[in-house]
C-alpha positions in Angstrom: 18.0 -20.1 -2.3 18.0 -23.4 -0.9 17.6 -26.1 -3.3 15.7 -28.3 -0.3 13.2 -25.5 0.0 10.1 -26.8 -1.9 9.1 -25.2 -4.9 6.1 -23.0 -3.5 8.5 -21.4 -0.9 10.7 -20.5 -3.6 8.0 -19.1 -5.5 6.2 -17.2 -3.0 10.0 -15.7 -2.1 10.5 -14.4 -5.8 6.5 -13.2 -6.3 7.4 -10.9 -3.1 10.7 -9.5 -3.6 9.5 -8.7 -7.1 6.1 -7.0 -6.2 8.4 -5.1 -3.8 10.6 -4.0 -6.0 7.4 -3.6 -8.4 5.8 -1.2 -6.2 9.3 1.2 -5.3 9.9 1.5 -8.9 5.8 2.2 -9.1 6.9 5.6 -6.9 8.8 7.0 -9.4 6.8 6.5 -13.0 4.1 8.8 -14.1 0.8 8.6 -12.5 -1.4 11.5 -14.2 -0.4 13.7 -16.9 -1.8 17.4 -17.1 -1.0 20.0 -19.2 0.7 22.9 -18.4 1.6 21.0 -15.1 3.8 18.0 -17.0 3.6 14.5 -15.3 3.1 13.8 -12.0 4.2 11.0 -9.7 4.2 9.7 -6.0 8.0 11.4 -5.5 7.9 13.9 -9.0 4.4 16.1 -7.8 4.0 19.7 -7.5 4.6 21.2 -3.6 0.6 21.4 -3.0 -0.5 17.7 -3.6 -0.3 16.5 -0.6 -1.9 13.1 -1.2 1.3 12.6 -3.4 3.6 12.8 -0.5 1.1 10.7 1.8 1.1 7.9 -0.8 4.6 7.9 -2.0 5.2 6.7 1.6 2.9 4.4 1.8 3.6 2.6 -0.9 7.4 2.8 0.2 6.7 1.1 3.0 4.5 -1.4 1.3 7.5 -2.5 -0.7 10.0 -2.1 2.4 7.1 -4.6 4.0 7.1 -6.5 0.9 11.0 -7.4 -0.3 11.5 -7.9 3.9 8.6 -10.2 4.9 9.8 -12.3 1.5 12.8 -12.6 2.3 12.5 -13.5 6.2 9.8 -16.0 4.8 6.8 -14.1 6.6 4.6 -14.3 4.1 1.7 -13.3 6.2 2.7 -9.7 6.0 2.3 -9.7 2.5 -1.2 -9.5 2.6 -1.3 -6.2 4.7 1.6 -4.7 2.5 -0.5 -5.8 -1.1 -3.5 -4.6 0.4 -2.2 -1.1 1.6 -0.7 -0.8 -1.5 -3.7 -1.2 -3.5 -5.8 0.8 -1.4 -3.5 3.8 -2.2 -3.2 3.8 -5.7 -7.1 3.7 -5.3 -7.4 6.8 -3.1 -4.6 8.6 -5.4 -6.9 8.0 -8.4 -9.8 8.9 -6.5 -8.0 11.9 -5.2 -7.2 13.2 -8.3 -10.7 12.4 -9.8 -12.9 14.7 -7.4 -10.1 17.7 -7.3 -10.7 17.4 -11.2 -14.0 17.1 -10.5 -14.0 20.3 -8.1 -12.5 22.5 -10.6 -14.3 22.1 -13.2 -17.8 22.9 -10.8 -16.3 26.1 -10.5 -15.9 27.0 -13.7 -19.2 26.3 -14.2 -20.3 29.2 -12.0 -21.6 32.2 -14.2 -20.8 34.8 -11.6 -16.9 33.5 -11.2 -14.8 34.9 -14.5 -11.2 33.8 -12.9 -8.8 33.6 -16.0 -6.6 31.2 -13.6 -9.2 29.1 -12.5 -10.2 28.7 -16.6 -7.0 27.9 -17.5 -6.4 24.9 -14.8 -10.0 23.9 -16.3 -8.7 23.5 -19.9 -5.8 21.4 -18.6 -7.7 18.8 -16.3 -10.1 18.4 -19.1 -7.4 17.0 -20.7 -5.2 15.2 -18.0 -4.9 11.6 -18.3 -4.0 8.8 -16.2 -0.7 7.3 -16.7 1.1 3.8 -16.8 2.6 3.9 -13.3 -1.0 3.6 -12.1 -1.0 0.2 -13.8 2.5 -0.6 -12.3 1.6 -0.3 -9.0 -1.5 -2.3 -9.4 0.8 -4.9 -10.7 3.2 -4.7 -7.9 0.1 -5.2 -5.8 -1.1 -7.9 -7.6 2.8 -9.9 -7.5 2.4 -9.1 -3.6 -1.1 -10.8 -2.9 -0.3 -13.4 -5.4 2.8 -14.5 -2.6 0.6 -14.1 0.2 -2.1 -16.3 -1.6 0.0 -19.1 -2.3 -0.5 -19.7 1.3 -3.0 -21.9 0.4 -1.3 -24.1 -2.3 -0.5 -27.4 -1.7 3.0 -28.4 -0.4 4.6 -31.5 -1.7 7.0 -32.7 0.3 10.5 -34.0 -2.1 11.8 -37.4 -1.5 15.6 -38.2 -1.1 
């Protein structure tokens, strides 16, 4: 980096190219675990979870967006790739809230005895939410934090 490049610049370079990077790493890193199924991420998901394959690609292209518009020093874009980003790992977590959500209705049914059904039941009682949820929010959180610097005051360095 440029040493005449004032401090903010510099900062705002490094908060994006490590949200970036944050936010690919955050595609491969558990998101929910369920039993029986094992752990499940953006680009690690079973063939029918489609909102996995939507969002891994989202959030791939956030960080693209991300490590490219702080490098070019077009830190503008940052805000649409933080914002995307977080708005993703919010549907995921939605996503996977009402399917739970849904499953567990049916069970609930007295006139549906489906030993399949009861047994996906038991394990999204007991599913979790794991850290990658929290690493991606992070990533975010890095990438809005160099887009927000925007607004810091520049000091200009004296020869």
């Amino acid at each position: 980096m440029n040493q005449r490049m004032p401090l903010v610049y510099r900062l705002r370079m490094a908060l994006g190219l490590l949200g970036g990077g944050t936010l690919a790493l955050g595609t491969y890193v558990p998101l929910v675990h369920i039993p029986i199924v094992g752990t499940i991420s953006y680009l690690h998901h079973p063939g029918d979870f489609t909102s996995c394959a939507i969002g891994s690609v989202v959030i791939l292209i956030a960080a693209m967006v991300s490590v490219v518009g702080a490098a070019l020093r077009r830190f503008r874009v940052l805000w649409l790739a933080g914002a995307a980003a977080i708005v993703q790992i919010i549907v995921t977590v939605e996503t996977i809230r009402h399917t739970t959500a849904e499953v567990l209705a049916k069970t609930n049914q007295p006139e549906l005895v489906d030993p399949g059904l009861m047994w996906a039941a038991a394990a999204l009682q007991r599913a979790h939410i794991e850290w990658g949820v929290g690493l991606i929010a992070a990533g975010s959180a890095l990438v809005l934090s160099a887009a927000a610097l925007e607004f810091a005051p520049v000091r200009q360095q004296r020869d």
